[in-house]
C-alpha positions in Angstrom: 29.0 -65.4 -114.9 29.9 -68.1 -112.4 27.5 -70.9 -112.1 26.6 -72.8 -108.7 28.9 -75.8 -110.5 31.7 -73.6 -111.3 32.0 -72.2 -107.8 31.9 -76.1 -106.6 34.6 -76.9 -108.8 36.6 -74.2 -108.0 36.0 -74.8 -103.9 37.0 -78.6 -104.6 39.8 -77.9 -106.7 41.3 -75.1 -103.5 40.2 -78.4 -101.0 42.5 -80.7 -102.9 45.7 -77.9 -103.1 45.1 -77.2 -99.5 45.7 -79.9 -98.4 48.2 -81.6 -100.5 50.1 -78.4 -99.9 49.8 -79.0 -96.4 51.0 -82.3 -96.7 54.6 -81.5 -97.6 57.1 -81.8 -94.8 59.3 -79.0 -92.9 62.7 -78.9 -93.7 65.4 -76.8 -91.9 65.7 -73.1 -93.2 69.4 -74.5 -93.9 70.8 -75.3 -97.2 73.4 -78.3 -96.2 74.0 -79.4 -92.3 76.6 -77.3 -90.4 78.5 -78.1 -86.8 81.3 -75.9 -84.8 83.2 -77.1 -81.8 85.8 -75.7 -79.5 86.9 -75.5 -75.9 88.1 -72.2 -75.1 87.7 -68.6 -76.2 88.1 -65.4 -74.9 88.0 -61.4 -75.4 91.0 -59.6 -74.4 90.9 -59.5 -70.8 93.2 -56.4 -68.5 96.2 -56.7 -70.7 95.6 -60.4 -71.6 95.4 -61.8 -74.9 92.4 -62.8 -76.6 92.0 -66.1 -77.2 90.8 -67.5 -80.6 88.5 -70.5 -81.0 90.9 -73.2 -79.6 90.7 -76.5 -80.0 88.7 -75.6 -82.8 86.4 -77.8 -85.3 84.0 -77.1 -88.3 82.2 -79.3 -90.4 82.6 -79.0 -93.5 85.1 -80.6 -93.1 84.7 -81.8 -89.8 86.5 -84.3 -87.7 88.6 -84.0 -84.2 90.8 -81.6 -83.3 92.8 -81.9 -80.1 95.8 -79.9 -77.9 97.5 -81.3 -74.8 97.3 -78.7 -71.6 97.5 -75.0 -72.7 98.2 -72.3 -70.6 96.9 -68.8 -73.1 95.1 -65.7 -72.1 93.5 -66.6 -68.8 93.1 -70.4 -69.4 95.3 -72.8 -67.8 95.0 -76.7 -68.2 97.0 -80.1 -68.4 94.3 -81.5 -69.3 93.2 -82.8 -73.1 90.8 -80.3 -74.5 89.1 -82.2 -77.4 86.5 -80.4 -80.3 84.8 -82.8 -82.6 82.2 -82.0 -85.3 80.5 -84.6 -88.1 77.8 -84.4 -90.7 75.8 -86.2 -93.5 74.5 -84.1 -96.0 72.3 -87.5 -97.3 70.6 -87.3 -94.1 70.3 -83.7 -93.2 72.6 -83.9 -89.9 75.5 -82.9 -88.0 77.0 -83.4 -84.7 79.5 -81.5 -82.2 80.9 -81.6 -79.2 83.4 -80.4 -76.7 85.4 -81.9 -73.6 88.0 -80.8 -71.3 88.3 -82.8 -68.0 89.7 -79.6 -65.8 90.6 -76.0 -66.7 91.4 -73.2 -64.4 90.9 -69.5 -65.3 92.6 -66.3 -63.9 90.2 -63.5 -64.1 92.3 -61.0 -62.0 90.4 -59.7 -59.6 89.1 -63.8 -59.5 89.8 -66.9 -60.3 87.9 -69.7 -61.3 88.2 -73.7 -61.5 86.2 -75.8 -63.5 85.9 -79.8 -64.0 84.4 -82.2 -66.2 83.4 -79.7 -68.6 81.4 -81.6 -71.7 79.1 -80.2 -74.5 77.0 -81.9 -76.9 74.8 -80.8 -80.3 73.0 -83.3 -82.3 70.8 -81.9 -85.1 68.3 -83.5 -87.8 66.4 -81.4 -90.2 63.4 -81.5 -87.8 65.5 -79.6 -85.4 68.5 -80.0 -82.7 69.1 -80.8 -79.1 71.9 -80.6 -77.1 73.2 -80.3 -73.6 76.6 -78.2 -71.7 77.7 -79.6 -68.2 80.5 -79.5 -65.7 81.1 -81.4 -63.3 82.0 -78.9 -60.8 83.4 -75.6 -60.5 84.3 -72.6 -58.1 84.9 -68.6 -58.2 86.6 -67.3 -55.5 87.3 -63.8 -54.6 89.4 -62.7 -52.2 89.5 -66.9 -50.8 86.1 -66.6 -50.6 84.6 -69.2 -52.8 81.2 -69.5 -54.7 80.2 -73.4 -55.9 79.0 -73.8 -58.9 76.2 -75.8 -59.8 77.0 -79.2 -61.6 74.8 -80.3 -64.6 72.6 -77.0 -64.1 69.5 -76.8 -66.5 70.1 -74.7 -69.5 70.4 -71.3 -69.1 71.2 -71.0 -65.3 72.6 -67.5 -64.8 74.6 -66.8 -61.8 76.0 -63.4 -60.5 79.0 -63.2 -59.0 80.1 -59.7 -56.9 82.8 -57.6 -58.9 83.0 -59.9 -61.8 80.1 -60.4 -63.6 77.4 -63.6 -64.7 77.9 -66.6 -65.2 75.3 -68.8 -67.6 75.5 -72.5 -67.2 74.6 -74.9 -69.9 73.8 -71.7 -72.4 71.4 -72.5 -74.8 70.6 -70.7 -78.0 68.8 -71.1 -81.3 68.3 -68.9 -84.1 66.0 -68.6 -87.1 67.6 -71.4 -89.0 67.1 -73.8 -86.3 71.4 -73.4 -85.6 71.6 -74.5 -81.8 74.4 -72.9 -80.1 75.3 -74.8 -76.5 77.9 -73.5 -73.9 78.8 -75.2 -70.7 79.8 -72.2 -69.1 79.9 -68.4 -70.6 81.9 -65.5 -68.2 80.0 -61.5 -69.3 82.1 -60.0 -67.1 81.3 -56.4 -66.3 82.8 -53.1 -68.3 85.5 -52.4 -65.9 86.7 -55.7 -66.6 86.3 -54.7 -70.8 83.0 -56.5 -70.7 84.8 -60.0 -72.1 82.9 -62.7 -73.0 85.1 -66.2 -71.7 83.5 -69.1 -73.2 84.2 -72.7 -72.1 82.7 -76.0 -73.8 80.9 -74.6 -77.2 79.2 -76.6 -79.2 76.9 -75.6 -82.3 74.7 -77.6 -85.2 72.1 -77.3 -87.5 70.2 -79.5 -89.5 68.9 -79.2 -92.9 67.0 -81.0 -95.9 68.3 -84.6 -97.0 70.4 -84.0 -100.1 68.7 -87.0 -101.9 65.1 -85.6 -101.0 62.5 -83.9 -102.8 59.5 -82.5 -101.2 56.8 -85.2 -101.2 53.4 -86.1 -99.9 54.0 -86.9 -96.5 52.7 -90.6 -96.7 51.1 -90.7 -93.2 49.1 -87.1 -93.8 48.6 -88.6 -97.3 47.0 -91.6 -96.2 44.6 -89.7 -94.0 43.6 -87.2 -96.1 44.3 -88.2 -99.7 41.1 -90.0 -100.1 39.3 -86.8 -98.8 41.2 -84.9 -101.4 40.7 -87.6 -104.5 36.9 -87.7 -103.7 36.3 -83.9 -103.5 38.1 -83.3 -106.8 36.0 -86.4 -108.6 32.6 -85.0 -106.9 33.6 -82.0 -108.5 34.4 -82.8 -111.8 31.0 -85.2 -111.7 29.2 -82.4 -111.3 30.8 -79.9 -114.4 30.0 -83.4 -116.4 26.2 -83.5 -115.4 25.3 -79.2 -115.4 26.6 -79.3 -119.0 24.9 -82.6 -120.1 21.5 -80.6 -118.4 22.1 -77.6 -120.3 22.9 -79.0 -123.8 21.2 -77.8 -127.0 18.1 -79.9 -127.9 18.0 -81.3 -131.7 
Protein backbone atom coordinates (compact mmCIF):
# COMPACT_ATOMS: atom_id res chain seq x y z
CA UNK A 1 0.00 0.00 0.00
CA UNK A 2 1.25 3.36 -1.06
CA UNK A 3 1.67 5.96 1.61
CA UNK A 4 1.03 9.89 1.14
CA UNK A 5 5.20 9.96 1.33
CA UNK A 6 5.66 7.41 -1.17
CA UNK A 7 3.38 8.93 -3.75
CA UNK A 8 5.48 12.37 -2.93
CA UNK A 9 8.64 10.68 -3.67
CA UNK A 10 7.56 9.13 -6.60
CA UNK A 11 5.91 12.60 -8.02
CA UNK A 12 9.31 14.30 -7.14
CA UNK A 13 11.42 11.76 -8.53
CA UNK A 14 9.01 11.98 -12.23
CA UNK A 15 9.56 16.19 -11.59
CA UNK A 16 13.33 15.79 -11.63
CA UNK A 17 13.33 13.09 -14.97
CA UNK A 18 10.94 15.51 -16.61
CA UNK A 19 12.71 17.86 -16.81
CA UNK A 20 16.20 16.84 -17.00
CA UNK A 21 14.91 14.85 -19.91
CA UNK A 22 13.60 17.86 -21.36
CA UNK A 23 16.71 19.56 -20.97
CA UNK A 24 18.67 17.57 -23.62
CA UNK A 25 19.12 19.21 -26.91
CA UNK A 26 17.63 18.40 -30.59
CA UNK A 27 19.94 17.02 -32.88
CA UNK A 28 19.33 16.47 -36.61
CA UNK A 29 17.47 13.02 -37.42
CA UNK A 30 20.95 12.65 -39.51
CA UNK A 31 23.70 10.40 -38.56
CA UNK A 32 26.87 12.54 -40.08
CA UNK A 33 26.31 15.89 -42.23
CA UNK A 34 25.57 15.38 -45.98
CA UNK A 35 25.67 18.14 -49.03
CA UNK A 36 24.95 17.65 -53.04
CA UNK A 37 25.59 20.24 -55.70
CA UNK A 38 25.13 20.45 -59.44
CA UNK A 39 24.17 22.74 -62.23
CA UNK A 40 22.27 20.90 -64.72
CA UNK A 41 19.98 17.91 -65.00
CA UNK A 42 17.46 16.73 -67.12
CA UNK A 43 14.89 13.85 -68.16
CA UNK A 44 15.01 12.77 -71.63
CA UNK A 45 13.35 15.37 -73.46
CA UNK A 46 11.55 14.63 -77.53
CA UNK A 47 14.42 12.52 -78.56
CA UNK A 48 17.01 14.38 -76.44
CA UNK A 49 19.27 12.85 -74.10
CA UNK A 50 18.95 12.84 -70.49
CA UNK A 51 21.29 14.64 -68.71
CA UNK A 52 22.93 13.35 -65.53
CA UNK A 53 23.82 15.49 -62.51
CA UNK A 54 26.54 17.66 -64.18
CA UNK A 55 28.84 19.55 -62.75
CA UNK A 56 28.25 17.37 -59.96
CA UNK A 57 29.46 17.36 -56.11
CA UNK A 58 28.86 15.24 -52.92
CA UNK A 59 30.19 15.50 -49.74
CA UNK A 60 31.59 12.87 -48.50
CA UNK A 61 33.98 13.71 -50.14
CA UNK A 62 33.21 17.02 -51.08
CA UNK A 63 35.05 19.76 -52.80
CA UNK A 64 34.58 21.72 -56.31
CA UNK A 65 33.83 20.37 -59.28
CA UNK A 66 33.79 22.44 -62.43
CA UNK A 67 33.25 22.15 -66.68
CA UNK A 68 33.94 24.98 -69.12
CA UNK A 69 30.67 25.69 -71.52
CA UNK A 70 28.67 22.48 -72.31
CA UNK A 71 26.36 22.12 -74.93
CA UNK A 72 24.19 18.35 -73.83
CA UNK A 73 20.53 17.49 -73.94
CA UNK A 74 18.88 20.86 -74.16
CA UNK A 75 21.48 22.88 -72.24
CA UNK A 76 23.76 25.20 -73.95
CA UNK A 77 26.37 27.44 -72.20
CA UNK A 78 29.97 29.04 -72.52
CA UNK A 79 29.82 29.80 -69.47
CA UNK A 80 31.66 28.17 -66.16
CA UNK A 81 29.21 26.00 -64.37
CA UNK A 82 30.73 25.45 -60.87
CA UNK A 83 29.20 22.75 -57.95
CA UNK A 84 30.85 22.95 -54.59
CA UNK A 85 29.92 21.01 -51.40
CA UNK A 86 31.92 20.92 -47.75
CA UNK A 87 31.28 19.47 -44.34
CA UNK A 88 32.55 19.03 -40.67
CA UNK A 89 31.41 16.09 -39.05
CA UNK A 90 33.01 17.81 -35.54
CA UNK A 91 30.55 20.44 -35.97
CA UNK A 92 27.47 18.85 -37.44
CA UNK A 93 27.53 20.93 -40.87
CA UNK A 94 27.77 21.04 -44.50
CA UNK A 95 27.55 23.46 -47.24
CA UNK A 96 26.61 23.50 -51.09
CA UNK A 97 26.25 25.58 -53.73
CA UNK A 98 25.83 26.07 -57.45
CA UNK A 99 26.68 28.86 -60.14
CA UNK A 100 26.50 29.32 -63.71
CA UNK A 101 26.63 32.95 -65.05
CA UNK A 102 24.30 32.16 -68.32
CA UNK A 103 22.71 29.06 -69.79
CA UNK A 104 20.26 28.75 -72.54
CA UNK A 105 17.83 25.84 -72.97
CA UNK A 106 15.98 24.45 -76.09
CA UNK A 107 12.77 23.07 -75.06
CA UNK A 108 11.36 22.53 -78.65
CA UNK A 109 8.40 23.89 -78.85
CA UNK A 110 10.39 26.81 -76.55
CA UNK A 111 13.28 28.11 -75.55
CA UNK A 112 14.53 29.56 -72.61
CA UNK A 113 17.55 31.90 -71.38
CA UNK A 114 18.65 32.24 -68.06
CA UNK A 115 21.46 34.41 -66.23
CA UNK A 116 23.14 34.69 -63.08
CA UNK A 117 21.85 31.52 -61.87
CA UNK A 118 23.34 30.93 -58.12
CA UNK A 119 22.24 28.51 -55.25
CA UNK A 120 23.16 28.23 -51.79
CA UNK A 121 22.65 25.52 -48.68
CA UNK A 122 24.15 26.00 -45.38
CA UNK A 123 23.14 23.52 -42.67
CA UNK A 124 23.88 23.15 -38.73
CA UNK A 125 22.30 20.36 -36.70
CA UNK A 126 19.64 22.87 -35.53
CA UNK A 127 18.52 22.99 -39.21
CA UNK A 128 19.42 24.57 -42.72
CA UNK A 129 18.71 27.60 -44.88
CA UNK A 130 19.39 28.34 -48.12
CA UNK A 131 18.42 30.46 -51.11
CA UNK A 132 18.21 29.81 -55.42
CA UNK A 133 18.32 33.06 -57.69
CA UNK A 134 18.81 34.24 -61.20
CA UNK A 135 19.47 37.05 -62.27
CA UNK A 136 17.17 37.06 -65.20
CA UNK A 137 15.57 34.94 -67.51
CA UNK A 138 13.06 34.54 -70.48
CA UNK A 139 10.68 31.81 -72.23
CA UNK A 140 9.59 32.56 -75.44
CA UNK A 141 7.26 30.80 -77.67
CA UNK A 142 6.65 31.49 -80.94
CA UNK A 143 8.99 35.16 -80.39
CA UNK A 144 6.68 35.84 -77.89
CA UNK A 145 8.58 36.18 -74.64
CA UNK A 146 7.64 35.73 -70.85
CA UNK A 147 10.22 37.59 -68.17
CA UNK A 148 11.12 35.88 -65.46
CA UNK A 149 11.29 37.08 -62.19
CA UNK A 150 14.79 37.79 -60.79
CA UNK A 151 15.52 36.79 -57.06
CA UNK A 152 11.71 35.50 -56.73
CA UNK A 153 10.87 34.28 -53.15
CA UNK A 154 11.10 30.58 -52.74
CA UNK A 155 8.67 28.56 -54.31
CA UNK A 156 7.34 31.08 -57.00
CA UNK A 157 5.54 28.92 -59.59
CA UNK A 158 4.94 30.22 -63.00
CA UNK A 159 2.84 28.71 -65.87
CA UNK A 160 3.77 29.00 -69.07
CA UNK A 161 1.15 28.08 -72.20
CA UNK A 162 2.12 24.68 -74.00
CA UNK A 163 5.14 23.98 -71.81
CA UNK A 164 4.51 23.61 -68.47
CA UNK A 165 5.57 25.39 -64.67
CA UNK A 166 8.19 26.87 -63.88
CA UNK A 167 9.17 27.07 -59.78
CA UNK A 168 11.71 29.65 -58.89
CA UNK A 169 13.98 29.45 -55.92
CA UNK A 170 12.38 25.69 -55.12
CA UNK A 171 12.52 24.97 -51.68
CA UNK A 172 12.17 21.68 -50.01
CA UNK A 173 12.88 19.85 -46.72
CA UNK A 174 12.24 16.47 -45.70
CA UNK A 175 11.93 14.57 -42.37
CA UNK A 176 15.66 14.62 -41.61
CA UNK A 177 15.88 18.27 -41.85
CA UNK A 178 17.81 17.59 -45.71
CA UNK A 179 17.07 21.03 -47.53
CA UNK A 180 16.83 20.70 -51.18
CA UNK A 181 17.17 24.34 -53.13
CA UNK A 182 16.61 24.85 -56.91
CA UNK A 183 17.01 28.08 -58.73
CA UNK A 184 14.79 27.19 -61.36
CA UNK A 185 12.93 23.64 -61.98
CA UNK A 186 11.08 23.07 -65.74
CA UNK A 187 7.66 20.14 -65.07
CA UNK A 188 6.92 20.27 -68.36
CA UNK A 189 3.61 18.75 -69.42
CA UNK A 190 3.12 14.88 -70.56
CA UNK A 191 3.17 15.62 -74.18
CA UNK A 192 6.48 16.94 -73.69
CA UNK A 193 7.30 13.26 -71.53
CA UNK A 194 6.56 15.21 -68.32
CA UNK A 195 10.64 16.07 -67.86
CA UNK A 196 11.77 17.57 -64.94
CA UNK A 197 14.91 20.30 -66.16
CA UNK A 198 16.56 21.37 -63.17
CA UNK A 199 19.01 24.33 -63.03
CA UNK A 200 21.12 25.51 -59.89
CA UNK A 201 20.62 22.53 -57.17
CA UNK A 202 21.86 22.66 -54.08
CA UNK A 203 21.13 20.24 -51.03
CA UNK A 204 22.44 19.91 -47.14
CA UNK A 205 21.68 18.52 -43.99
CA UNK A 206 22.91 18.86 -40.68
CA UNK A 207 23.47 16.48 -38.00
CA UNK A 208 24.87 15.80 -34.28
CA UNK A 209 28.52 17.05 -33.56
CA UNK A 210 30.70 13.94 -33.82
CA UNK A 211 32.56 14.90 -30.54
CA UNK A 212 29.11 15.38 -28.60
CA UNK A 213 27.15 13.56 -26.18
CA UNK A 214 23.71 14.49 -25.19
CA UNK A 215 24.02 16.83 -22.19
CA UNK A 216 22.14 19.12 -19.92
CA UNK A 217 21.60 21.95 -21.85
CA UNK A 218 23.47 24.46 -19.45
CA UNK A 219 21.09 27.49 -20.05
CA UNK A 220 17.66 25.18 -19.36
CA UNK A 221 19.98 23.63 -16.67
CA UNK A 222 20.59 26.71 -14.90
CA UNK A 223 16.88 27.58 -14.87
CA UNK A 224 15.49 24.71 -13.82
CA UNK A 225 18.11 22.50 -12.14
CA UNK A 226 17.67 24.07 -8.83
CA UNK A 227 13.93 23.36 -9.18
CA UNK A 228 14.75 19.78 -9.93
CA UNK A 229 17.68 19.33 -7.08
CA UNK A 230 15.11 20.87 -4.47
CA UNK A 231 12.15 18.68 -5.38
CA UNK A 232 14.18 15.53 -5.28
CA UNK A 233 15.89 16.58 -1.63
CA UNK A 234 12.23 17.71 -0.35
CA UNK A 235 11.39 14.31 -1.32
CA UNK A 236 13.76 12.29 0.03
CA UNK A 237 13.41 14.60 3.47
CA UNK A 238 10.29 13.48 3.75
CA UNK A 239 10.81 9.29 3.26
CA UNK A 240 13.58 10.18 6.16
CA UNK A 241 11.04 11.87 8.57
CA UNK A 242 7.58 9.33 7.82
CA UNK A 243 9.93 6.38 8.73
CA UNK A 244 11.66 8.04 11.78
CA UNK A 245 7.56 8.79 12.91
CA UNK A 246 6.63 5.34 12.33
CA UNK A 247 9.58 3.50 14.06
CA UNK A 248 9.13 0.77 16.68
CA UNK A 249 9.16 2.04 20.25
CA UNK A 250 11.73 0.20 22.79
Amino acid sequence: MRTRTHVRVLAGTALAAGILASAAPAYAALPSPEADAYVVSSDALSGLVAVSPTPHSTYPSGGTQTLVGLNLGPFSTTSVLTATTAGNPADGTSTASATVDRIGLDLGLAQASLTGINTTCNATPAGATGSGTIAGGTVTIAGIPTTLQANAPANTKVSIPAIGTIILNEQTTDANGVLTVNAARFALLPVLNGANLTIGHSQCGGAQPAESVPMINPAVAGATGGVALAGVLGAVHLRRRNAQGTAPTA
